[in-house]
C-alpha positions as CSV (number, residue, x, y, z in Angstrom):
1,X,9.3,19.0,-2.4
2,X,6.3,18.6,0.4
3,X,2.5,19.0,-0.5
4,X,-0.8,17.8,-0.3
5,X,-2.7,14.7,-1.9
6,X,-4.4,16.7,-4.4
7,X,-8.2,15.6,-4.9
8,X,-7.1,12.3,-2.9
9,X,-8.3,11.8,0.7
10,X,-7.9,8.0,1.3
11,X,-5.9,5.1,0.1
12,X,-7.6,1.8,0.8
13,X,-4.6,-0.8,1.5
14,X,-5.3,-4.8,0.8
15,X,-2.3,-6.7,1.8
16,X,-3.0,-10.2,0.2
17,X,-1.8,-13.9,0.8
18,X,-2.8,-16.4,-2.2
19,X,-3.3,-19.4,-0.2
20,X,-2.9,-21.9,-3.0
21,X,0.7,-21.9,-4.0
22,X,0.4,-23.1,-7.3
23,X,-2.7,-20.2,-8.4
24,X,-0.8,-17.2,-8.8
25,X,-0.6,-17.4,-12.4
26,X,-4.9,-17.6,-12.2
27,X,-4.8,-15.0,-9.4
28,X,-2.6,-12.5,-11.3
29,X,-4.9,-12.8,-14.7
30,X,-8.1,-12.3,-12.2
31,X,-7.2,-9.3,-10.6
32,X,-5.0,-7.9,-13.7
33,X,-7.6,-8.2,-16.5
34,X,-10.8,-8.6,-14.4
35,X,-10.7,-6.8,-10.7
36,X,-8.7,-3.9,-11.0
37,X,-10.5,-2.6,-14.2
38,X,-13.8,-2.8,-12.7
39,X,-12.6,-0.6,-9.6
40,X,-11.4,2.1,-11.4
41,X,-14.8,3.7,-13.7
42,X,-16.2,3.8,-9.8
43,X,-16.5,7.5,-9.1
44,X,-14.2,8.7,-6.2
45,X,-11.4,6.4,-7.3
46,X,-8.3,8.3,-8.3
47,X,-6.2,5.6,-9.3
48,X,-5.3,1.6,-8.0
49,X,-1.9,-0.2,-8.1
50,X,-0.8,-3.6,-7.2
51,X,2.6,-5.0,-6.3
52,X,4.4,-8.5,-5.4
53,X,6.7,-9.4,-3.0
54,X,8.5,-12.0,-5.4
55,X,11.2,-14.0,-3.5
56,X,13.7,-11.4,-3.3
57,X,11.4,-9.2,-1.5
58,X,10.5,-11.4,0.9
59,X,14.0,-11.9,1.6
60,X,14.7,-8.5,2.0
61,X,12.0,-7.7,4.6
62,X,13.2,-5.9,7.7
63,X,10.6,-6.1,9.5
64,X,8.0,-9.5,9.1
65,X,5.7,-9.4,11.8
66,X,3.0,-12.3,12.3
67,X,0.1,-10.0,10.9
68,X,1.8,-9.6,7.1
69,X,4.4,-12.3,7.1
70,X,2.0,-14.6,4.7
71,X,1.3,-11.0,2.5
72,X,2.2,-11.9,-0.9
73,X,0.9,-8.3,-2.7
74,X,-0.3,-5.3,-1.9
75,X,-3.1,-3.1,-3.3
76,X,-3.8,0.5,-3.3
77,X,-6.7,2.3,-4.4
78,X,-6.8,6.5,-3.9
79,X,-9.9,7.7,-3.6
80,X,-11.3,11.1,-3.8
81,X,-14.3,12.9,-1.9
82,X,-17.3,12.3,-1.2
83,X,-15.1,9.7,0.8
84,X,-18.1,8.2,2.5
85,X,-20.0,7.7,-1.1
86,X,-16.9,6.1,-3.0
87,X,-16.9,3.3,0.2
88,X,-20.2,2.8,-0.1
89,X,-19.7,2.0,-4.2
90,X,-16.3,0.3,-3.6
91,X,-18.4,-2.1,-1.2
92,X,-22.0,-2.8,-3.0
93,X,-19.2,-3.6,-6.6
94,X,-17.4,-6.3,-4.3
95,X,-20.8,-7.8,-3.5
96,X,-21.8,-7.9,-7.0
97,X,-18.9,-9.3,-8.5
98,X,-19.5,-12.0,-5.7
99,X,-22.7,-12.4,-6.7
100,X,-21.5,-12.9,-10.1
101,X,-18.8,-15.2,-9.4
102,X,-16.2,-12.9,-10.4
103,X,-14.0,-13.2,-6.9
104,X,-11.1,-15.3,-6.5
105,X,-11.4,-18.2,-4.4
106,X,-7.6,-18.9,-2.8
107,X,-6.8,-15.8,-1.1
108,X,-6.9,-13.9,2.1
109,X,-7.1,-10.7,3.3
110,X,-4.5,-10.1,5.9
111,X,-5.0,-6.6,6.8
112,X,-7.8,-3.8,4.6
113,X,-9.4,-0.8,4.9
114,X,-9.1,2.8,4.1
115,X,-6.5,5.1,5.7
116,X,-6.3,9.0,5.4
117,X,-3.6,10.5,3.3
118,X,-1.3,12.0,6.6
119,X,1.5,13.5,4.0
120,X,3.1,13.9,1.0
121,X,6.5,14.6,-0.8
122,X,9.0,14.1,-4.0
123,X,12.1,14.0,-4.4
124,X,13.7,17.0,-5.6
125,X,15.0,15.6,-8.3
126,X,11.9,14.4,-10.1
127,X,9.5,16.8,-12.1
128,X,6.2,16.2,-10.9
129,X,4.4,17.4,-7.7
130,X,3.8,15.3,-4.7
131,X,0.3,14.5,-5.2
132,X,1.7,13.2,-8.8
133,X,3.9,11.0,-7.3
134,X,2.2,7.7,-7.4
135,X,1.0,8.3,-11.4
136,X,4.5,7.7,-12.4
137,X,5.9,4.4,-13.4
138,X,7.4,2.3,-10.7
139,X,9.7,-0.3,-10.5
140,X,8.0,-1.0,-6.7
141,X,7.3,0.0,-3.3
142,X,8.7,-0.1,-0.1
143,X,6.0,-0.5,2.5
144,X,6.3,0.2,6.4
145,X,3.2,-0.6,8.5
146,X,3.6,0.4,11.9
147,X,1.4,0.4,15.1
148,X,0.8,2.1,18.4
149,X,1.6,-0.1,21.1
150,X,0.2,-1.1,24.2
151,X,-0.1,2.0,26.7
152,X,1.6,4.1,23.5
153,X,-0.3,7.4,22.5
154,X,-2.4,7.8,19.5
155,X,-1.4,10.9,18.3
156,X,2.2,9.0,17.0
157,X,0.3,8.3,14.1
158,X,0.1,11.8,13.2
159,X,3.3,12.7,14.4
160,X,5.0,15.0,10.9
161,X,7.4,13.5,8.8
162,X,11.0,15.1,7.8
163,X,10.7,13.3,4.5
164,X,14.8,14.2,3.6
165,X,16.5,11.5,4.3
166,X,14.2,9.4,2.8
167,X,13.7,11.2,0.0
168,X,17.4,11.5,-0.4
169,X,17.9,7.2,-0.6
170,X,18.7,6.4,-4.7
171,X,15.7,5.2,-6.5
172,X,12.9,6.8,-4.0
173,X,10.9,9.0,-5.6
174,X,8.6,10.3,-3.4
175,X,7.0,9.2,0.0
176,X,3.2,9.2,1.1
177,X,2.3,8.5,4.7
178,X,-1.6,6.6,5.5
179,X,-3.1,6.8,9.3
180,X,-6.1,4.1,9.8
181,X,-9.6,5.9,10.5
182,X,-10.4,5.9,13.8
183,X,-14.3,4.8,12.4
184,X,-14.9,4.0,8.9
185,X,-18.2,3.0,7.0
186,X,-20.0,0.7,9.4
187,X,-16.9,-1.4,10.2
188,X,-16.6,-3.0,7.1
189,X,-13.1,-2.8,7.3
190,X,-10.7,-2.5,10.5
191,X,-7.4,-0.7,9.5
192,X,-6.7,-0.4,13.4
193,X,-4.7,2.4,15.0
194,X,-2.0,1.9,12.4
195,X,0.2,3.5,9.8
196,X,1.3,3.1,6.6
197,X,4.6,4.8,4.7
198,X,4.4,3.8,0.7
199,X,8.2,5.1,-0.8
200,X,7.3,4.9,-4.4
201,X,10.6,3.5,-6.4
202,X,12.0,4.2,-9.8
203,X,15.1,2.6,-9.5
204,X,16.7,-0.9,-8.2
205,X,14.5,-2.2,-5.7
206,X,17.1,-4.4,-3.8
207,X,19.5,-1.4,-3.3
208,X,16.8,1.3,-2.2
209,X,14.9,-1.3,-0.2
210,X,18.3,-2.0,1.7
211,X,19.0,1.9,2.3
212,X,15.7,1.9,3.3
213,X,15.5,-0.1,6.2
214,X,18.2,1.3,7.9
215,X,16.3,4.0,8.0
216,X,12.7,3.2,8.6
217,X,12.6,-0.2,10.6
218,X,15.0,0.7,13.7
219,X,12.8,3.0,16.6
220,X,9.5,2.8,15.6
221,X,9.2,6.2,14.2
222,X,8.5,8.2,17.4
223,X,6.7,5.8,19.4
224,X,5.7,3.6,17.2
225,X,5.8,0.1,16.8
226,X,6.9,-1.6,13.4
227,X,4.8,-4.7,11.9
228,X,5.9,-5.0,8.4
229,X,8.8,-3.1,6.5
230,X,9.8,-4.8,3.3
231,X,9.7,-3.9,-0.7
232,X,7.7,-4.8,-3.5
233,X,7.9,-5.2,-7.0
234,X,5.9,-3.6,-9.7
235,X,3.6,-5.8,-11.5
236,X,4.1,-6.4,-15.3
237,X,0.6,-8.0,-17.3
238,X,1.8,-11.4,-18.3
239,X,4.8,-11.7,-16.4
240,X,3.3,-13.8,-13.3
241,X,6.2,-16.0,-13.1
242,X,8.1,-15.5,-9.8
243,X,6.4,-18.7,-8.1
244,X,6.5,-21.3,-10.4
């Protein structure tokens, strides 16, 4: 089934590379049992997830464009109106936790900021609504980020999406679709004229994300130019050992 986002407006994307190879273990324990905690009481913020591209992921990327090739997770927050406020909070706690030297040192930001919910949909087959969608357990994501090209047109980004085939692939529960904001909060952040399509899994990763790309890495999408298209895995606390 299609619907809306719910109370949800924006999801604020953070596709992250841990420069030091040997500090994901410390990186995990940071922003499992330190970071993510202190995002959430902020009012505005729906809900945050983060996800790995272990090995296996990585491997199976089918598109791995220069931008997001070093990406080894991926964050999202959903936030809730007043949009503008909840950016304003989500900023000034960043600074403080700086401040307080509660930040992680080896990482880097390869591509953040907030992106308006475009559309939503589940899979008949599940029992919750669309906006539920990304509540439920996962056992990952699969992630397209795509881009308008040189001389392409804008409005691509908010071209409508016939979510059933995707929505038909085993183990995809539902689909929601992002579009960067053409100006957002003082240009903290710079999404870009880009967009993002999180399929929410609750099945094998390796077989959906292979289904998957066959059907969301080949044209572009309607003008549209693919960056990134790859799964990732969901997160379990204590289980940060897909590097060593």
């Amino acid at each position: 089934m299609s619907g809306p986002a719910g109370k949800v407006r924006i999801g604020f994307f953070s596709f992250t590379e841990v420069t030091d190879p040997g500090a994901h273990r410390a990186y995990n324990e940071w922003h499992q049992l330190d970071h993510l905690p202190e995002q959430l009481p902020v009012p505005g913020i729906a809900w945050g997830q983060r996800w790995v591209s272990t090995p296996a992921c990585r491997a199976a990327r089918a598109v791995d464009g220069e931008l997001l090739s070093a990406a080894d997770y991926v964050t999202l927050y959903l936030m809730a109106d007043p949009v503008e406020a909840t950016l304003d909070e989500f900023a000034a706690l960043a600074r403080r936790l700086h401040d307080e030297g509660r930040f992680f040192g080896p990482r880097r930001s390869r591509l953040s900021g907030p992106f308006d919910v475009l559309d939503t949909a589940a899979a008949a087959r599940v029992a919750v609504s669309a906006a539920a969608v990304p509540y439920r357990p996962t056992t990952g994501v699969y992630v397209v980020v795509e881009e308008v090209p040189d001389g392409g047109d804008p409005a691509a980004l908010r071209a409508p999406l016939d979510p059933g085939p995707l929505l038909e692939v085993a183990g995809v529960a539902g689909v929601w679709r992002f579009t960067g904001r053409p100006t957002e909060a003082g240009l903290r952040w710079s999404p870009g004229a880009r967009r993002v399509t999180v399929c929410f899994l609750d099945g094998d990763v390796a077989a959906a994300a292979g289904d998957l790309a066959c059907l969301l890495a080949g044209d572009g999408g309607g003008g549209l130019a693919p960056i990134f298209a790859g799964p990732f895995e969901t997160i379990t606390p204590w289980e940060w050992e897909w590097f060593d």
